[in-house]
C-alpha positions in Angstrom: 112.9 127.0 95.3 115.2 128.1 92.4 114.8 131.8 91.1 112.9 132.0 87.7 114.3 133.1 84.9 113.8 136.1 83.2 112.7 134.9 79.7 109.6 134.0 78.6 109.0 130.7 77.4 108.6 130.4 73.7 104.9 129.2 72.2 106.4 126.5 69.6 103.9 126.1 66.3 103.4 122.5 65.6 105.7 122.2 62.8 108.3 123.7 65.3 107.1 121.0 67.6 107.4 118.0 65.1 110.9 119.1 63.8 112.4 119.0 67.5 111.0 115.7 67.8 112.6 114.4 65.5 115.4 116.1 66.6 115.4 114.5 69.9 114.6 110.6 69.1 117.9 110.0 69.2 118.9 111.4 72.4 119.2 110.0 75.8 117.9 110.9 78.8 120.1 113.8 80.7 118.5 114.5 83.6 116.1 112.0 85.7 114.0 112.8 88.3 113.5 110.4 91.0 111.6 109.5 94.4 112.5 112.9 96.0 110.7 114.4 92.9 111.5 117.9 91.8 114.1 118.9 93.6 116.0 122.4 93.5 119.4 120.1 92.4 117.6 118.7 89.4 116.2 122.3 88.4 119.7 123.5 88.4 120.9 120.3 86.3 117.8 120.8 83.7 119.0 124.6 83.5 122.5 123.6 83.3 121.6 120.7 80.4 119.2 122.7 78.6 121.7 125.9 78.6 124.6 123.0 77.3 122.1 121.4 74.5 118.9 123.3 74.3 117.3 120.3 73.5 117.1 117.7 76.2 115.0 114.8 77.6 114.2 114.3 81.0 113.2 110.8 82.2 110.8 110.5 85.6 111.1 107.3 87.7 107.6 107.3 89.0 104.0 105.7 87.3 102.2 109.6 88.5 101.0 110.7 85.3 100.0 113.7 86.9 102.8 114.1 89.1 105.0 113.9 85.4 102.6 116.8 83.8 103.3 119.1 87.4 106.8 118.2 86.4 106.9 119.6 83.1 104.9 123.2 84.0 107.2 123.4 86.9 110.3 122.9 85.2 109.4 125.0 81.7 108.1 128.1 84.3 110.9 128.1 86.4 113.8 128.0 83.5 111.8 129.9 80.7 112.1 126.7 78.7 109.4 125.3 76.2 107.3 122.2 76.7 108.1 119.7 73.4 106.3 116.5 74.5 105.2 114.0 77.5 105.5 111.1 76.5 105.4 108.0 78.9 107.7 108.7 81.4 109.8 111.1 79.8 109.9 115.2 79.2 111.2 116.8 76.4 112.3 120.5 76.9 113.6 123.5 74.3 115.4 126.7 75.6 116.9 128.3 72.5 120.7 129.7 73.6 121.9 133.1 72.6 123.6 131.6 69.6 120.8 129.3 68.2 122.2 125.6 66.8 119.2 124.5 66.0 117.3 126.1 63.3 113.8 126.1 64.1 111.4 126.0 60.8 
């Protein structure tokens, strides 16, 4: 399994929550996790698009609902990175960089 990173996943307020929402409707899906599941290649990827865009949506290619939640905890433990939404069958992730380019409220 990948390392975990050092920082601390941030507790987002719900306005935080409903601004990177909106945010994020208009992206597309970066990452997608498939039949293999979570993988150590798509951890990497996630830390690698999230470190890129600090925003990012993640889509799962299975009907699990649970499996998709396991996903989520996995993924925002091992990079540090905050849980925005599960929603269907996609994940929506927020690691703020160093330099900040969104402004959280």
């Amino acid at each position: 399994m990948v390392k975990a990173i050092a920082r601390q996943a941030r507790e987002l307020t719900p306005e935080q929550r409903k601004f990177l929402k909106a945010q994020a409707h208009a992206l597309k899906p970066v990452v997608m996790i498939g039949a293999q599941g979570l993988t150590e290649a798509v951890i990497q990827e996630a830390g690698r698009a999230l470190a890129a865009h600090e925003l990012i949506k993640i889509r799962v290619l299975g009907d699990d609902r649970e499996a998709r939640e396991t996903y989520l905890a996995e993924l925002c433990a091992t990079l540090g990175a905050s849980p925005v939404q599960h929603i269907g069958k996609l994940l929506l992730l927020y690691l703020a960089a160093e330099k900040p380019r969104l402004r959280l409220p």
